[in-house]
TIMILO-931056 format. One record per atom (N, C-alpha, C): residue in three letters; z negated, x, y. Coordinates in steps of 0.05 Angstrom, whole numbers, padded with zeros to 5 digits, always signed. Last residue first. Layout:
BEGIN
ALAZXY;...
//
This chain:
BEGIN
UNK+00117+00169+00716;UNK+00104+00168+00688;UNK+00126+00157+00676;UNK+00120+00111+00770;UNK+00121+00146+00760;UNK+00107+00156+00725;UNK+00098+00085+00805;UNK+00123+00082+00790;UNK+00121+00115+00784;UNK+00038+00057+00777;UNK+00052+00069+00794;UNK+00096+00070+00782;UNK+00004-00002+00765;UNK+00017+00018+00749;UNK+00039+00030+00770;UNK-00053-00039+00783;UNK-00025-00029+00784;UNK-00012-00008+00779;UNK-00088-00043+00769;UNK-00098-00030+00788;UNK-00071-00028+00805;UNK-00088-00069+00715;UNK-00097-00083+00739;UNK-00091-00067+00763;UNK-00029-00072+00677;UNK-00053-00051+00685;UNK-00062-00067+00708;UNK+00007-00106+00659;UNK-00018-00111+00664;UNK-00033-00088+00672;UNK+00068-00078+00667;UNK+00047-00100+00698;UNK+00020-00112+00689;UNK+00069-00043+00626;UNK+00055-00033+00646;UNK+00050-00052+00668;UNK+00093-00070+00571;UNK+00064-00068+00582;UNK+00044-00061+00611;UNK+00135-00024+00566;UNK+00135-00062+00576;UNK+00114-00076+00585;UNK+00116+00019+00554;UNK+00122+00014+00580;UNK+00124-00015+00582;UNK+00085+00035+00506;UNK+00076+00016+00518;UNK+00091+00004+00545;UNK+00133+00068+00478;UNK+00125+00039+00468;UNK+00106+00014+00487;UNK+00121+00106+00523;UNK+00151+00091+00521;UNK+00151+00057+00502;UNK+00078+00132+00500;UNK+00079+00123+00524;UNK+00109+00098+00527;UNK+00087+00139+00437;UNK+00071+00127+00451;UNK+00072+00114+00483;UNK+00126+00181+00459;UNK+00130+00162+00437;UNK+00120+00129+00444;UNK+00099+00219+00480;UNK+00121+00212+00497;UNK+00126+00183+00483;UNK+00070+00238+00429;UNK+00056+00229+00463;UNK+00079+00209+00477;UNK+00112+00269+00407;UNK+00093+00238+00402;UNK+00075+00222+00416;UNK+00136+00308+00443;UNK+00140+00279+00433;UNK+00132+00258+00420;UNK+00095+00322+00500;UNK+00102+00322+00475;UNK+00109+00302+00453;UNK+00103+00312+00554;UNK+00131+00318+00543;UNK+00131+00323+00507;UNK+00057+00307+00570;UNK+00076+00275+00565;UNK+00098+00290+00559;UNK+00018+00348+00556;UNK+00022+00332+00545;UNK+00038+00309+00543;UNK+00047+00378+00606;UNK+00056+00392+00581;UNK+00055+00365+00551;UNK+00029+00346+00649;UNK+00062+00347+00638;UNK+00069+00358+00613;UNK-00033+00363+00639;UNK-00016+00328+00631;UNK+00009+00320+00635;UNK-00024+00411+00643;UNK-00032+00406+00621;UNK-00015+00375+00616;UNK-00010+00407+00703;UNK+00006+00428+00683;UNK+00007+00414+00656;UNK-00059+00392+00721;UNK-00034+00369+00727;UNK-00008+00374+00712;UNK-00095+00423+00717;UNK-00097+00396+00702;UNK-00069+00384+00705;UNK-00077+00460+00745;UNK-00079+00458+00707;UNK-00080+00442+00700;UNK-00080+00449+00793;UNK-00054+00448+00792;UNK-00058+00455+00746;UNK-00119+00417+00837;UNK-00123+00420+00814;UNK-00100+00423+00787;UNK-00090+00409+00879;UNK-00107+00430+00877;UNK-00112+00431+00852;UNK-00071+00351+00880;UNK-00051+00375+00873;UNK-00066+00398+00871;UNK-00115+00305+00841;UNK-00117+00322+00861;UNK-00098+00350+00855;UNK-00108+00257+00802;UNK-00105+00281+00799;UNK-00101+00300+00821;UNK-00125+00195+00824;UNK-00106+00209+00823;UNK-00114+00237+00827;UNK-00147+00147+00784;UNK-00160+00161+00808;UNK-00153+00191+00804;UNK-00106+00118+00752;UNK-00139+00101+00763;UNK-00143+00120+00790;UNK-00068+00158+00743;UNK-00062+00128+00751;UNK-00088+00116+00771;UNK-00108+00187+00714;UNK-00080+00193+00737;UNK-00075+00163+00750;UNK-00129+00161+00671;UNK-00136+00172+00695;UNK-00125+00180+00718;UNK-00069+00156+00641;UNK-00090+00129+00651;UNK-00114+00141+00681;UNK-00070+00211+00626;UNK-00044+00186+00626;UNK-00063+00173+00649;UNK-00119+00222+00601;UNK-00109+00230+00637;UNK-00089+00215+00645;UNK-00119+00191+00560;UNK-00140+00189+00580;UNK-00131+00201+00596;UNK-00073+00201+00529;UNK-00077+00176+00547;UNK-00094+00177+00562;UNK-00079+00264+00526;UNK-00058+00254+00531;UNK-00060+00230+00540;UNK-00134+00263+00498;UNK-00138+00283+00532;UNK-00109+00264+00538;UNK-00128+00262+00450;UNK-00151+00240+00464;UNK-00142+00248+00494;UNK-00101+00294+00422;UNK-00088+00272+00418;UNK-00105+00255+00442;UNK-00130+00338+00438;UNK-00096+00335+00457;UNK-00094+00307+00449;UNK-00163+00345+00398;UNK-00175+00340+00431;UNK-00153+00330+00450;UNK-00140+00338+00351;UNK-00146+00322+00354;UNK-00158+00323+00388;UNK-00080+00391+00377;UNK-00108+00379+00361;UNK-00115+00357+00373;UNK-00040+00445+00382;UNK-00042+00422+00391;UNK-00066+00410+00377;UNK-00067+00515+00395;UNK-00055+00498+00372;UNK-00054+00461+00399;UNK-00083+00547+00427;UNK-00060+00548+00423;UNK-00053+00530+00408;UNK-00145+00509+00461;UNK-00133+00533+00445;UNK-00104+00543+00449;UNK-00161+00465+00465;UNK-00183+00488+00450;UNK-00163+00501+00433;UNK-00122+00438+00490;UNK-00144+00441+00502;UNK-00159+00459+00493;UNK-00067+00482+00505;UNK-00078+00460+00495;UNK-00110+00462+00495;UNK-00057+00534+00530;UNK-00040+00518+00523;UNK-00050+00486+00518;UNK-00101+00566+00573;UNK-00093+00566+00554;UNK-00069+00538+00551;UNK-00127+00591+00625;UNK-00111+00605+00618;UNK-00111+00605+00587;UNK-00143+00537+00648;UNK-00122+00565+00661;UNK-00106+00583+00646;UNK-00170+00500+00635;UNK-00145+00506+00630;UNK-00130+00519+00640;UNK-00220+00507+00659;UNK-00214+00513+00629;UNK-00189+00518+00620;UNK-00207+00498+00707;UNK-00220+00518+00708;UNK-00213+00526+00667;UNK-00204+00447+00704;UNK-00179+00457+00714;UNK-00184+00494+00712;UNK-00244+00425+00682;UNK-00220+00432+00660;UNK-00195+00443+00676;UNK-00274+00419+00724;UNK-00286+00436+00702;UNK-00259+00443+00681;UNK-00252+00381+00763;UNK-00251+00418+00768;UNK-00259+00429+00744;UNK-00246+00334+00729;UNK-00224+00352+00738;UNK-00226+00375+00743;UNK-00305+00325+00723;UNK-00284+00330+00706;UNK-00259+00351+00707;UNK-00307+00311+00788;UNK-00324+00336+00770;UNK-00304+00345+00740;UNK-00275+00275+00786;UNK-00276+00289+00806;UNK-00288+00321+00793;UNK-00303+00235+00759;UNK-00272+00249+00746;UNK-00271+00268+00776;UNK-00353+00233+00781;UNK-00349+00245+00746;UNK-00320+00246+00740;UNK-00343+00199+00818;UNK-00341+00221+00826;UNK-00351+00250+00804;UNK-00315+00154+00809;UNK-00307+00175+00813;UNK-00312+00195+00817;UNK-00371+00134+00785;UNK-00345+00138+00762;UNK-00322+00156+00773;UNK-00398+00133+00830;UNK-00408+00148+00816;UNK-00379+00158+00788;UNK-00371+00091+00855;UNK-00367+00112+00858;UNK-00378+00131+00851;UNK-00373+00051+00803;UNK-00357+00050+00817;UNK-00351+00086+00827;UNK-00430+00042+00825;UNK-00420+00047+00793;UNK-00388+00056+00793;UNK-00422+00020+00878;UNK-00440+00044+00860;UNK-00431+00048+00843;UNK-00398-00028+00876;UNK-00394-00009+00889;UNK-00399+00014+00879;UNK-00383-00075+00824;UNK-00417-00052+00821;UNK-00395-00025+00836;UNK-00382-00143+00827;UNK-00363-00114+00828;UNK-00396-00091+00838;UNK-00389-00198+00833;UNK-00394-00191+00810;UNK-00391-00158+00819;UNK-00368-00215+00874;UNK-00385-00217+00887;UNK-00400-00196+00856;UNK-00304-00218+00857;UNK-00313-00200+00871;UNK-00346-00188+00879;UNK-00309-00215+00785;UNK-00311-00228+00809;UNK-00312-00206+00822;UNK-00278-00157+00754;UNK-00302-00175+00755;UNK-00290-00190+00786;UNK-00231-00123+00745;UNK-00229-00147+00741;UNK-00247-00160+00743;UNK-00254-00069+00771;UNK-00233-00085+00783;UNK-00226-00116+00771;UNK-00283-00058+00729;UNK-00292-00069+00756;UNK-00276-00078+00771;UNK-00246-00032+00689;UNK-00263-00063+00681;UNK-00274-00076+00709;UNK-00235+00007+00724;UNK-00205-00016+00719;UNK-00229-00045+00717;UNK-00277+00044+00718;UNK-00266+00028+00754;UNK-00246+00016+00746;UNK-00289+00046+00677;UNK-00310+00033+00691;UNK-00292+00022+00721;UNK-00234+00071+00654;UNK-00247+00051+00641;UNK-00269+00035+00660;UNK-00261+00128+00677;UNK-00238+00114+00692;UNK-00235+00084+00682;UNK-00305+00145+00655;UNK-00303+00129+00676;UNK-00275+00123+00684;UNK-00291+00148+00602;UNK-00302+00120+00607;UNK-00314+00119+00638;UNK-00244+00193+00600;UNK-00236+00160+00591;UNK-00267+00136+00607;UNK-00272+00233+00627;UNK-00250+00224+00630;UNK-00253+00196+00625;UNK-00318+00234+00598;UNK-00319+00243+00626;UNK-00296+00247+00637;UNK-00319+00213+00543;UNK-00345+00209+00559;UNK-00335+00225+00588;UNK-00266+00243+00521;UNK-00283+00212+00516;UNK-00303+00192+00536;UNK-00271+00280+00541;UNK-00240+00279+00548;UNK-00247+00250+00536;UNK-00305+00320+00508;UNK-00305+00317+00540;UNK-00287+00297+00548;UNK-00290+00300+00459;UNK-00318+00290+00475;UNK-00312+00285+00498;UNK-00251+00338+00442;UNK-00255+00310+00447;UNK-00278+00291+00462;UNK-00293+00382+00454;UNK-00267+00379+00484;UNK-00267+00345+00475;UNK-00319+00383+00410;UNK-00329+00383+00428;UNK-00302+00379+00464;UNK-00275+00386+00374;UNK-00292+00365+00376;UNK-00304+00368+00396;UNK-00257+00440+00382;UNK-00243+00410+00376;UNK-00259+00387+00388;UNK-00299+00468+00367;UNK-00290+00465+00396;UNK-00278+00441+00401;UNK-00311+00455+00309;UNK-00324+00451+00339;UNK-00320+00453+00357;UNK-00261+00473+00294;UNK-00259+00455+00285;UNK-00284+00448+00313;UNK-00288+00533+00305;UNK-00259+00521+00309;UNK-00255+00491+00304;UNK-00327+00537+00264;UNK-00326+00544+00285;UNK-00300+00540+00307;UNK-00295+00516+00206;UNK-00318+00496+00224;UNK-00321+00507+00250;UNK-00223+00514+00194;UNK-00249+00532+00212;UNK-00260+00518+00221;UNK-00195+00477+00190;UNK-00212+00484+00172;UNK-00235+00500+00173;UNK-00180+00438+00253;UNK-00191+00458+00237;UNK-00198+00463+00220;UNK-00145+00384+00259;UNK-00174+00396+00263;UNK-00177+00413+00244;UNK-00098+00380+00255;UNK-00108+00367+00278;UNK-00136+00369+00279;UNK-00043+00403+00228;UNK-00068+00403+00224;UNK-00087+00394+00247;UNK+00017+00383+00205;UNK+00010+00391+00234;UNK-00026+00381+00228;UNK+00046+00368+00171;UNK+00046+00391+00167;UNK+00037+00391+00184;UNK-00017+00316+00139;UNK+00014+00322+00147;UNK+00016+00352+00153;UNK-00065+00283+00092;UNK-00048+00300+00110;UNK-00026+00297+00118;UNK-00087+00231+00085;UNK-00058+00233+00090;UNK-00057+00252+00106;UNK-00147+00247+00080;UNK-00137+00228+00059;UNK-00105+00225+00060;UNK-00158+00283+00122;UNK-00170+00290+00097;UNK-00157+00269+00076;UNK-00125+00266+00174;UNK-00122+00292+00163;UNK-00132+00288+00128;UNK-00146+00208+00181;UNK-00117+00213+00165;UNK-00110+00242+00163;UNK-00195+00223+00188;UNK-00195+00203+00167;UNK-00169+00217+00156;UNK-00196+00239+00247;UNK-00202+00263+00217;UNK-00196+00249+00191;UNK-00168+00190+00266;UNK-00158+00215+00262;UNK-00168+00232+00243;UNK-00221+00158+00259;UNK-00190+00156+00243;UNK-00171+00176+00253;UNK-00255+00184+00289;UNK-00265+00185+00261;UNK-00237+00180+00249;UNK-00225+00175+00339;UNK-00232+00191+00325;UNK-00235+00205+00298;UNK-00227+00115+00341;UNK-00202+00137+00344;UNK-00203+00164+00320;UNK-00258+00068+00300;UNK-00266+00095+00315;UNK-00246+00121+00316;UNK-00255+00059+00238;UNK-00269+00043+00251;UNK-00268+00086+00272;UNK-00228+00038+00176;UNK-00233+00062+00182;UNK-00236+00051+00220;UNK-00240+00016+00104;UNK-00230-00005+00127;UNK-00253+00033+00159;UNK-00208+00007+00045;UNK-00226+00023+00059;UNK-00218+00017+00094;UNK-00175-00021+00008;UNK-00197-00028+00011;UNK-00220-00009+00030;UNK-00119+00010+00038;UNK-00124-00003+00016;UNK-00149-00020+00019;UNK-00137+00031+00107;UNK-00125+00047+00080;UNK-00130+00028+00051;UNK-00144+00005+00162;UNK-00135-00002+00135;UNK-00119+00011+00112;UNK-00162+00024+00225;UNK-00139+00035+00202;UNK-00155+00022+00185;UNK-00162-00002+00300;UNK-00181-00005+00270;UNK-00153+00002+00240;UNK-00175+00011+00365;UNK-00156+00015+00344;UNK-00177+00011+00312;UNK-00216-00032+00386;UNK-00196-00018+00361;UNK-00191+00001+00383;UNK-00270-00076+00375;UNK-00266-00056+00384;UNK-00239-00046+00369;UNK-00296-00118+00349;UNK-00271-00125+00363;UNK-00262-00100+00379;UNK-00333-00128+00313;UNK-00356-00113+00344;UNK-00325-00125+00357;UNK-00321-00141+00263;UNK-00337-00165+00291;UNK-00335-00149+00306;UNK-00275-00127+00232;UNK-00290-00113+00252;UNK-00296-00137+00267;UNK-00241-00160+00193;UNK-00255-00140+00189;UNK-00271-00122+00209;UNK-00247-00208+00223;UNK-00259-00212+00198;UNK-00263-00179+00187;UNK-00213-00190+00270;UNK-00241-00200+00276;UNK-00256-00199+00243;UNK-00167-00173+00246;UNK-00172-00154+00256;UNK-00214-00163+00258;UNK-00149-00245+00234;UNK-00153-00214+00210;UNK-00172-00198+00218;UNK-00143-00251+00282;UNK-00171-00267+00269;UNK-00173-00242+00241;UNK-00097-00224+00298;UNK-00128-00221+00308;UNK-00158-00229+00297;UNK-00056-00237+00271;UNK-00066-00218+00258;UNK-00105-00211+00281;UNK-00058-00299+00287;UNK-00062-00293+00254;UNK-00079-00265+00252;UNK-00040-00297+00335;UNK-00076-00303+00334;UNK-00078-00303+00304;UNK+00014-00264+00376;UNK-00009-00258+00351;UNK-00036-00269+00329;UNK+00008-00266+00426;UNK+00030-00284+00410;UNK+00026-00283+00381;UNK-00033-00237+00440;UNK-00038-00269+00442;UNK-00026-00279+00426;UNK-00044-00177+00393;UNK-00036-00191+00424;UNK-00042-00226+00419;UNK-00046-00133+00362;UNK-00062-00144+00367;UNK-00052-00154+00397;UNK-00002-00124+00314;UNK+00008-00117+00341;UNK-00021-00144+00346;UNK+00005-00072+00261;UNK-00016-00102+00262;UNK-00013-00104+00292;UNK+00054-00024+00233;UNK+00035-00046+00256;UNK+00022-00079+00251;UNK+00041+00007+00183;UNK+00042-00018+00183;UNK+00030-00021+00217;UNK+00060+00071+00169;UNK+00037+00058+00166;UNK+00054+00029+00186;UNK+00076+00148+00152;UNK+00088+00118+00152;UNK+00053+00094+00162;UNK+00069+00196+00194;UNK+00055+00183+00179;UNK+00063+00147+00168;UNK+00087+00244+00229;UNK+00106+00222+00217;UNK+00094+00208+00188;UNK+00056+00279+00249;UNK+00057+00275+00227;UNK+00076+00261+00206;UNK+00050+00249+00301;UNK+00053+00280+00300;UNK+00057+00293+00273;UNK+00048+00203+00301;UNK+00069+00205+00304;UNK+00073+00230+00302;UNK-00017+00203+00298;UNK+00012+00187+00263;UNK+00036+00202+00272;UNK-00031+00217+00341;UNK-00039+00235+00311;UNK-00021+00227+00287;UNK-00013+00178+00367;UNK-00003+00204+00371;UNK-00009+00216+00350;UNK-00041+00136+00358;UNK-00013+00124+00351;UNK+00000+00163+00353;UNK-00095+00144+00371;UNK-00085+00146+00350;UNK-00063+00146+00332;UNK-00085+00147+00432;UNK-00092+00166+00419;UNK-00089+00178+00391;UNK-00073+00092+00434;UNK-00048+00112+00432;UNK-00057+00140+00433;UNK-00115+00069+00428;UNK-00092+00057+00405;UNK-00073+00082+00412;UNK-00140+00082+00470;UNK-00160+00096+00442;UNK-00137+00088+00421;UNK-00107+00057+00516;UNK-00115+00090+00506;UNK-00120+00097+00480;UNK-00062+00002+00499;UNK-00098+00015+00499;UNK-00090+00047+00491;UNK-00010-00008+00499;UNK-00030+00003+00523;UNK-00051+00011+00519;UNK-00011-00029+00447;UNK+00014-00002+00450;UNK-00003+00006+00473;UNK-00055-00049+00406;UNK-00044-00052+00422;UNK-00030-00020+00435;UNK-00072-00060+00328;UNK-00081-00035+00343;UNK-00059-00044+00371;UNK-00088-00034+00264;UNK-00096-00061+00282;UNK-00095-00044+00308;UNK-00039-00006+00213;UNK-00060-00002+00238;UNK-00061-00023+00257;UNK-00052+00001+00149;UNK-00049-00014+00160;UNK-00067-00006+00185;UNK-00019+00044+00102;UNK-00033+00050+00123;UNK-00034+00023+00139;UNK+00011+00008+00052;UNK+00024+00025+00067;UNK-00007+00020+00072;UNK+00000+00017-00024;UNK+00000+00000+00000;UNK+00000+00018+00025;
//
C-alpha cells in the first residue's frame, strides 16, 4: 500500500514535508485536506483529533509531526539523499537548526498571520511585536551562521533545509528579510531554486490569495 499523506499544498509544515518526498522521489498518495474535500477530512479527524498536519499513513502505522515524519521516511523509505545523519554528532546539528527554524522562525511569523485574522478588538499588539522582534533577532543570528556555509548545518542539504525553505518562504512575506541581512536572503534563493522546494512552492501557487497578509508578487 502506497504512503498515504493528509496534508494542504500552502501549509509550511505540509511543504516541509512535501520537500523531503520530493528529494527522494518517494511515491505516496495525496489526501488534499480542503473544503471541496469533507470525506478525506473526517478520515484525517478519525485518525488525528488534535487536527494538526501534515499526518503520513504507512499501512497501519499512522506518523504525526513534520519532523518526526521526515526521520520516519529516512529509517522505513530510504532514498539516495540522506536527510539526517548517521553521524549522531552530525545528525545533532541537524536537529538542532530544525528547531531554530521551528520555534524562531515559523511560530512567530505564524503569531502575526493568526493575529491578523482575530477580531480587531480581539488582536494582541504586543504579542505581535514581540513576534517581530524574534524574527528580527533570528535573522541576525543566522545571517551570522550562514556566512560561511551552503546549507544550514553544513554542506549537505537536510532535514533543517527541508523546515528553513517554507518557514522563510512565509517569513519573508510576513516580516520582510532586511537587505543587510544579505545570507539570509542568499540562503532563501539558494533554497527556492532547489527543486523540490521549487516543486512545492509552484503546487501551492493557486493558493496564494488566501494568505491573509497578502501574498506579494514576487516568489
Amino acid at each position: 500500500m502506497a504512503l498515504k499523506l493528509y496534508a494542504h499544498p500552502f501549509s509550511s509544515y505540509c511543504q516541509k514535508v512535501l520537500t523531503a518526498l520530493y528529494e527522494n522521489g518517494t511515491p505516496f498518495e495525496w489526501r488534499l485536506l480542503s473544503g471541496d474535500n469533507p470525506e478525506v477530512f473526517e478520515e484525517f479527524v478519525a485518525l488525528w483529533p488534535v487536527k494538526r498536519f501534515p499526518l503520513l499513513v504507512d499501512n497501519d502505522r499512522t506518523v504525526v509531526e513534520a519532523s518526526t515524519i521526515i526521520e520516519y521516511l529516512g529509517l522505513c523509505h530510504p532514498g539516495p539523499v540522506v536527510l539526517l545523519p548517521a553521524d549522531a554528532r552530525a545528525a545533532l546539528e541537524v536537529r538542532s537548526m530544525d528547531r531554530f527554524f521551528d520555534n524562531y522562525i515559523s511560530t512567530p511569523q505564524q503569531k502575526i498571520v493568526f493575529d491578523s485574522l482575530r477580531p480587531e478588538a480581539a488582536r494582541d499588539a504586543h504579542g505581535v511585536a514581540e513576534a517581530r522582534a524574534m524574527l528580527e533577532t533570528a535573522y541576525a543570528w543566522l545571517d551570522q551562521h550562514m556566512a560561511q556555509r551552503e546549507w544550514a548545518a553544513g554542506d549537505q542539504f537536510s532535514l533543517a533545509d527541508c523546515g528553513a525553505a517554507p518557514f522563510l518562504f512565509y517569513a519573508d512575506w510576513t516580516h520582510r528579510i532586511d537587505v543587510s541581512f544579505s545570507h539570509v536572503i542568499a540562503y532563501r534563493k539558494r533554497l527556492l531554486a532547489r527543486p523540490s522546494f521549487a516543486r512545492a512552492v509552484d503546487e501551492a501557487r493557486p493558493y496564494r490569495p488566501l494568505f491573509p497578509l497578502g501574498a506579494p508578487d514576487r516568489d
